[in-house]
C-alpha positions as CSV (number, residue, x, y, z in Angstrom):
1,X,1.0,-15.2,-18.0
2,X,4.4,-15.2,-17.4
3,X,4.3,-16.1,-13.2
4,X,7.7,-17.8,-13.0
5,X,8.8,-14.7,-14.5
6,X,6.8,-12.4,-11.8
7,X,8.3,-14.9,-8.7
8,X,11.8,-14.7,-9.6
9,X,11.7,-10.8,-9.8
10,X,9.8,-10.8,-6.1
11,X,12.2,-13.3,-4.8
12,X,15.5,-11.4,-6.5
13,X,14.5,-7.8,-5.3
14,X,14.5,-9.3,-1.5
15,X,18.2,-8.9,-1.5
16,X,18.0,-5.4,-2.7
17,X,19.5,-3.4,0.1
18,X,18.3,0.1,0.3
19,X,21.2,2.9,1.0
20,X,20.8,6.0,2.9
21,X,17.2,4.2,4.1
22,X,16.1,6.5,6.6
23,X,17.0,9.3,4.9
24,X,14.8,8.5,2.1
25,X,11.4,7.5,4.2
26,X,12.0,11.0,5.4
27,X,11.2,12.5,2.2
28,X,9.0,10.0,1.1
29,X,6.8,11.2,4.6
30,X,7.2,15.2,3.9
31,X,6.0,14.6,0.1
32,X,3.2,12.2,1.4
33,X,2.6,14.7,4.3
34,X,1.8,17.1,1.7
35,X,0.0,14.9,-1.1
36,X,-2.4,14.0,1.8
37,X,-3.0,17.5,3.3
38,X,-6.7,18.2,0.8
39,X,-8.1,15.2,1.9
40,X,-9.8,13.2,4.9
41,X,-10.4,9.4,3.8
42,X,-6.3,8.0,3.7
43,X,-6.5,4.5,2.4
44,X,-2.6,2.7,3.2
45,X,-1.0,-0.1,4.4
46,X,1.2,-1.0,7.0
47,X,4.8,-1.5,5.2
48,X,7.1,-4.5,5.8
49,X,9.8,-5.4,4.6
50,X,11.1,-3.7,1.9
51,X,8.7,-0.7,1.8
52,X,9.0,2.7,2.6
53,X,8.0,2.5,6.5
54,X,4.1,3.8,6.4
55,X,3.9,4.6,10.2
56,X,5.3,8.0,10.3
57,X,2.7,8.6,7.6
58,X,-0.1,7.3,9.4
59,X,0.7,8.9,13.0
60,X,1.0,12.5,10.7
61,X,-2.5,11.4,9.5
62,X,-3.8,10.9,12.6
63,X,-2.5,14.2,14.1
64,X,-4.1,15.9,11.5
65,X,-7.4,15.1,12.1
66,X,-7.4,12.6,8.8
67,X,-9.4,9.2,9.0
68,X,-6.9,6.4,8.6
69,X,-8.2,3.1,6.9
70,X,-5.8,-0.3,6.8
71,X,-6.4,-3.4,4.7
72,X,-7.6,-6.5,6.2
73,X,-7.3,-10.0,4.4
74,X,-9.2,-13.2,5.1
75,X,-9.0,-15.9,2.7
76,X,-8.9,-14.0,-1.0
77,X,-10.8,-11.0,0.6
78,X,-9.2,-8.5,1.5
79,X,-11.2,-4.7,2.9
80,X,-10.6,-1.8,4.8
81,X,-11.0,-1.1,8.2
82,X,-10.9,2.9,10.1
83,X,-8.3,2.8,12.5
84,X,-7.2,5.1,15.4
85,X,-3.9,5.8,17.6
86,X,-5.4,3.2,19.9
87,X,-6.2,0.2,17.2
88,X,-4.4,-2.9,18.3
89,X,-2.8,-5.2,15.6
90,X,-2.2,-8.7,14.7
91,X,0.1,-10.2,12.4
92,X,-2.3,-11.4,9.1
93,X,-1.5,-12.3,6.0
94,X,2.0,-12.1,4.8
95,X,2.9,-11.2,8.6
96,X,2.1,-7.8,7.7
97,X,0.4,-6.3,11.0
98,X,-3.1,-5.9,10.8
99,X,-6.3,-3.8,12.8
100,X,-7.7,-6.2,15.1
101,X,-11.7,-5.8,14.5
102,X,-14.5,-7.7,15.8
103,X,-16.5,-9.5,12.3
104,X,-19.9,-8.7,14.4
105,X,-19.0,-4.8,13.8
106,X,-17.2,-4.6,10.9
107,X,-18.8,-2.4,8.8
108,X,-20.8,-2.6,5.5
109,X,-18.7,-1.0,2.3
110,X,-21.7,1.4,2.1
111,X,-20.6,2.7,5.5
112,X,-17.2,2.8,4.7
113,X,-16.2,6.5,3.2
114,X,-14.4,6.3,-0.5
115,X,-11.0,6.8,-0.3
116,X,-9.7,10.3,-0.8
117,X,-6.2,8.6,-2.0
118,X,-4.7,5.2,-1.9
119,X,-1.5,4.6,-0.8
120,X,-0.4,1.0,-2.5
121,X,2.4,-1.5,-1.6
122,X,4.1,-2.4,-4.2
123,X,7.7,-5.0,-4.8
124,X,8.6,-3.5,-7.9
125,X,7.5,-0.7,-10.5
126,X,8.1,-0.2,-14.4
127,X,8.2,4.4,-15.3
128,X,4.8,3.6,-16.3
129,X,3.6,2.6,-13.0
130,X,2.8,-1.0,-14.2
131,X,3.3,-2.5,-9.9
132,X,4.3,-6.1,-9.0
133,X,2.4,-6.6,-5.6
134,X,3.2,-9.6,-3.7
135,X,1.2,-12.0,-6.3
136,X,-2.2,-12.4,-4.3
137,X,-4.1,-10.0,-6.8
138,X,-6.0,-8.4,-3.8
139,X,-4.9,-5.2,-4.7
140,X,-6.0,-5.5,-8.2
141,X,-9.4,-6.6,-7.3
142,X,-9.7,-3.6,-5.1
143,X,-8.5,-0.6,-7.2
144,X,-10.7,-1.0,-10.2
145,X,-13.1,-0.3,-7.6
146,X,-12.1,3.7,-6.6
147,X,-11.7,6.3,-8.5
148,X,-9.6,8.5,-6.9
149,X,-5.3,8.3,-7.3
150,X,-3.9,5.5,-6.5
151,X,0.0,6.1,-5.3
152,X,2.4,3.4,-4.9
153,X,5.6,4.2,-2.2
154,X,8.5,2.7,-2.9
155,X,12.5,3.0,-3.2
156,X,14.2,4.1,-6.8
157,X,16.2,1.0,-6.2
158,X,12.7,-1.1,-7.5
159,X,12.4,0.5,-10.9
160,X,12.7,-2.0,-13.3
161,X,12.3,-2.3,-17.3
162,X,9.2,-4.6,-16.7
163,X,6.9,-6.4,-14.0
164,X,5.4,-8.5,-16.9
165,X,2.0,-7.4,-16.5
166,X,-1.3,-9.0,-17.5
167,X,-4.2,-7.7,-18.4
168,X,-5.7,-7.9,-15.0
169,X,-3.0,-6.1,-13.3
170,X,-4.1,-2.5,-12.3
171,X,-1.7,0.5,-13.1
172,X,-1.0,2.7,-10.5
173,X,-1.7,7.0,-11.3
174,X,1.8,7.5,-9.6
175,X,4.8,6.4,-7.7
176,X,6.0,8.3,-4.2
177,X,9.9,7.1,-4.4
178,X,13.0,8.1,-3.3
């Protein structure tokens, strides 16, 4: 495992400013808008950061009759909760805004619908979709466990030769980048 490696590509590509920004979540959102339109069960995250900004994505999902499900992480867990137009957040793990649920009615992963398609955060990606996530693995705990695509969204500008994956590290079935 080469981690020192993994943290000083995270902590470089933190400077990385992104040109033409807006521009480019546009058509991130119109290709996602119509990767999306087949299916019901959108599994994605709410971007920070560096990431393409998610929220256009999810209001389009929710004005399209799609079910929207967001990430929650406590501890090393991390699952997925439906949310709606009227969810309330809190800041979570890595500040990254999160559905506020009640842990009485969360429900059971047996009542949670599979994913259609997962949307994935990602810091960096290699051409062949080997991701660098933010280095808590919960992502590549999760995605061994669905089988349908699993999309990262990202800029061009976080192509790189290598991520310096590991054996554990899950590779995504395609990048949404602009």
């Amino acid at each position: 495992m080469d981690s020192d490696s993994k943290k000083q590509l995270r902590k470089s590509l933190k400077e990385v400013v992104i040109p033409d920004r807006e521009a480019k979540e546009a058509r991130i959102f119109e290709t996602a808008a119509v990767l999306i339109a087949p299916f019901t069960n959108i599994y994605i995250f709410n971007s920070i950061g560096n990431e393409p900004n998610t929220k256009p994505i999810i209001d389009h999902c929710f004005a399209n009759d799609k079910r929207v499900f967001l990430p929650v992480v406590k501890g090393k867990e991390m699952f997925f909760v439906e949310v709606n137009s009227k969810t309330e957040y809190l800041k979570g793990a890595f500040g990254i805004q999160e559905p506020r649920y009640v842990v009485e009615t969360r429900k059971s992963e047996n009542e949670i619908p599979s994913p259609d398609i997962v949307f994935v955060p990602l810091c960096a990606y290699t051409k062949t979709f080997e991701r660098l996530g933010k280095g808590g693995g919960f992502y590549d705990r999760f995605l061994p466990t669905v089988t349908c695509s699993k999309i990262g969204l990202s800029f061009a500008e976080f192509e790189v030769p290598s991520v310096y994956a590991e054996p554990h590290d899950v590779k995504l079935d395609g990048v949404l980048k602009q």
